[in-house]
C-alpha positions in Angstrom: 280.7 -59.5 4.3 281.8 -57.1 6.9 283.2 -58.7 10.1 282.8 -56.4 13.1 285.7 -57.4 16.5 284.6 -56.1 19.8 287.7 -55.5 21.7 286.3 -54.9 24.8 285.0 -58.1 24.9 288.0 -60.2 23.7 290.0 -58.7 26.2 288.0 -60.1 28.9 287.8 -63.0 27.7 291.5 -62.7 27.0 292.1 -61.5 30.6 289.5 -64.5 31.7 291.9 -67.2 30.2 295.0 -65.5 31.2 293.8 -65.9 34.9 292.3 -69.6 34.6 295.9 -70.2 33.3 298.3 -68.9 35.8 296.0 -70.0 39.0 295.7 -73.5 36.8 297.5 -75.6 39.5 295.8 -74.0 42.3 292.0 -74.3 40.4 292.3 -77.6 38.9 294.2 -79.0 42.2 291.2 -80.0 43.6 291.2 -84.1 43.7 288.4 -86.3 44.1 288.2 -89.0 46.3 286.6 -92.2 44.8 285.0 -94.9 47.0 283.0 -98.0 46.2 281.5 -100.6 48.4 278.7 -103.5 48.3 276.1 -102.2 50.5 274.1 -105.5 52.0 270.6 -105.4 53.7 270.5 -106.7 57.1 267.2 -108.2 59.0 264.3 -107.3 57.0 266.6 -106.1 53.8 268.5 -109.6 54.5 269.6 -111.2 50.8 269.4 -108.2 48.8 272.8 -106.3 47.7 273.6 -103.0 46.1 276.7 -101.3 44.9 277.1 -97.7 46.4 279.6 -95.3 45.0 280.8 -92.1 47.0 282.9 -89.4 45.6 284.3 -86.7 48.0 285.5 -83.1 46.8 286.1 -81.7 49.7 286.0 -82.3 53.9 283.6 -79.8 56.2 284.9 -78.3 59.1 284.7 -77.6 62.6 282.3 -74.6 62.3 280.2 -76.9 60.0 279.9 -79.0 62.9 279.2 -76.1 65.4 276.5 -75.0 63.1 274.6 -78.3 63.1 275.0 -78.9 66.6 273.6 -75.7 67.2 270.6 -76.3 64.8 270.0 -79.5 66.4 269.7 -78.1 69.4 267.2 -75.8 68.7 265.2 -77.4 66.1 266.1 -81.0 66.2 266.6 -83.5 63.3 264.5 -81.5 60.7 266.7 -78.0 61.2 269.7 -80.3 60.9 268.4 -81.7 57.6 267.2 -78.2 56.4 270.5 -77.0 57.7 272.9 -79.2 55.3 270.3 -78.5 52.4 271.3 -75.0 52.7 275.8 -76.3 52.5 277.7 -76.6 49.5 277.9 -79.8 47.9 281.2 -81.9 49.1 280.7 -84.9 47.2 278.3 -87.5 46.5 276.7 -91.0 47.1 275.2 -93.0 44.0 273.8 -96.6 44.3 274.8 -97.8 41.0 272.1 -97.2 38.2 271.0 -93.9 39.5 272.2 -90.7 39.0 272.8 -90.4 43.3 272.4 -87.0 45.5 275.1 -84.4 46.7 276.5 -84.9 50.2 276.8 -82.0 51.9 279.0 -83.0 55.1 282.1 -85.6 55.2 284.2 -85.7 57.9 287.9 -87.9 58.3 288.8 -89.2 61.5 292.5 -91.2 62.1 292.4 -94.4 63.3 294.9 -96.2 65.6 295.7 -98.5 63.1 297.2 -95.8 60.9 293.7 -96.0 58.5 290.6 -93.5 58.8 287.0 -93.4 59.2 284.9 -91.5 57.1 281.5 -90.4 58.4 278.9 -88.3 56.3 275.5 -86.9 56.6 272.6 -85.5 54.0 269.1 -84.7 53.5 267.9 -87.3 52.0 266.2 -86.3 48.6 262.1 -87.2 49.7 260.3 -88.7 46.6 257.2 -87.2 45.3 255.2 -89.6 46.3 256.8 -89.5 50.0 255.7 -86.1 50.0 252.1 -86.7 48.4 251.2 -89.2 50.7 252.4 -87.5 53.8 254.1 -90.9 54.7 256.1 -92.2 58.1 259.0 -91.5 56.1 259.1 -87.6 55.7 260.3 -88.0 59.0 263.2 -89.7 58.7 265.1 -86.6 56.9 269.1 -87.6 56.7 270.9 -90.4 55.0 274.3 -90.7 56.8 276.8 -93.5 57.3 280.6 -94.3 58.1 283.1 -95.9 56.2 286.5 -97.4 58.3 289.1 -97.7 55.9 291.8 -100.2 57.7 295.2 -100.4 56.6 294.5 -104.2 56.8 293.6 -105.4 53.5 290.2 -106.6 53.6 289.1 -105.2 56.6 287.8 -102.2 55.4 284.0 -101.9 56.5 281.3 -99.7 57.0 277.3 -98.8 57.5 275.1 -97.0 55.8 271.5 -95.5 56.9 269.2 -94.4 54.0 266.9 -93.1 56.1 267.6 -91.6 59.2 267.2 -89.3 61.8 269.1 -87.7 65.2 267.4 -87.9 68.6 268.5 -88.1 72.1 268.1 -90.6 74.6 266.6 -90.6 78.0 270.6 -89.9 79.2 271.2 -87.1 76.4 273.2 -89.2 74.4 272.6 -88.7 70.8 271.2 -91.7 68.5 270.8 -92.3 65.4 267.3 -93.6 64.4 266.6 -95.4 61.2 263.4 -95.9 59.1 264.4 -99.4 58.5 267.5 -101.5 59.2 270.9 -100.1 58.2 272.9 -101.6 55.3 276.7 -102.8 56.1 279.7 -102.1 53.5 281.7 -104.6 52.6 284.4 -105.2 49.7 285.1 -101.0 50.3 287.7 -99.7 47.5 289.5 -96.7 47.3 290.5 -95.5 44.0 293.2 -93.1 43.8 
């Protein structure tokens, strides 16, 4: 049996390995950020709770902001959602049991307090059967929400909207417009 060695290619990978190695630190530095909360229905979702898990690689900036102001300016809720579809991935948002859906913008705000609030916004994945049927739904594009983690122990809270979409008001102030009612977050946990 005759074994035949291409050098060419073990060098690359070689050279491959080498790099992943001495850029190691810098590569593999990247930390996730672990949060889990009880997410409970309000009004017409009253009694019913779910566990919500969000994992955050990374934070968007200020020209990811400038871009989807400027989208929502000129095509309004729907370029916003086609807008983040089109962003890398910066985390993601699971109810517990499913398999969940990237996030594609997080944002971390300071509070007073010396604690932060964490807002995001998605397009919400839209089920075949949303799409088949055409339904009220379709138009409610984004999932979003904001978590305000509190120094305070215990007083960590939050909201989420499943499904949601941006619009102004008669005075130009922006709103957020749900499908149905939006959830609150309670017993919030960050794991280091």
């Amino acid at each position: 049996m005759r074994i035949i060695v291409n050098y060419q290619r073990w060098a690359i990978v070689a050279a491959s390995f080498l790099v992943l190695l001495l850029a190691g630190p810098a590569v593999f530095a990247q930390k996730t950020e672990r949060i889990s909360a009880t997410a409970m229905g309000t009004m017409t979702q009253m009694g019913r709770v779910i566990s919500v898990d969000v994992s955050i690689s990374g934070y968007s900036t200020a020209d990811d902001l400038k871009v989807l102001l400027q989208v929502f300016a000129e095509k309004g809720s729907e370029g916003v959602a086609n807008a983040l579809h089109k962003m890398p991935s910066k985390g993601r948002i699971a109810i517990t049991g499913t398999l969940g859906f990237d996030v594609n913008y997080f944002r971390s705000f300071p509070m007073p307090d010396g604690g932060r609030k964490i807002r995001f916004v998605t397009d919400r994945p839209i089920t075949f059967g949303e799409s088949w049927s055409a339904s009220r739904s379709m138009d409610y594009s984004l999932s979003m929400g904001e978590i305000i983690i509190s120094k305070k122990k215990g007083e960590s809270k939050g909201t989420l909207y499943p499904a949601a979409k941006f619009k102004v008001d008669k005075e130009g102030h922006l709103e957020i417009e749900t499908m149905q009612n939006p959830w609150n977050l309670t017993n919030i946990k960050v794991w280091k």
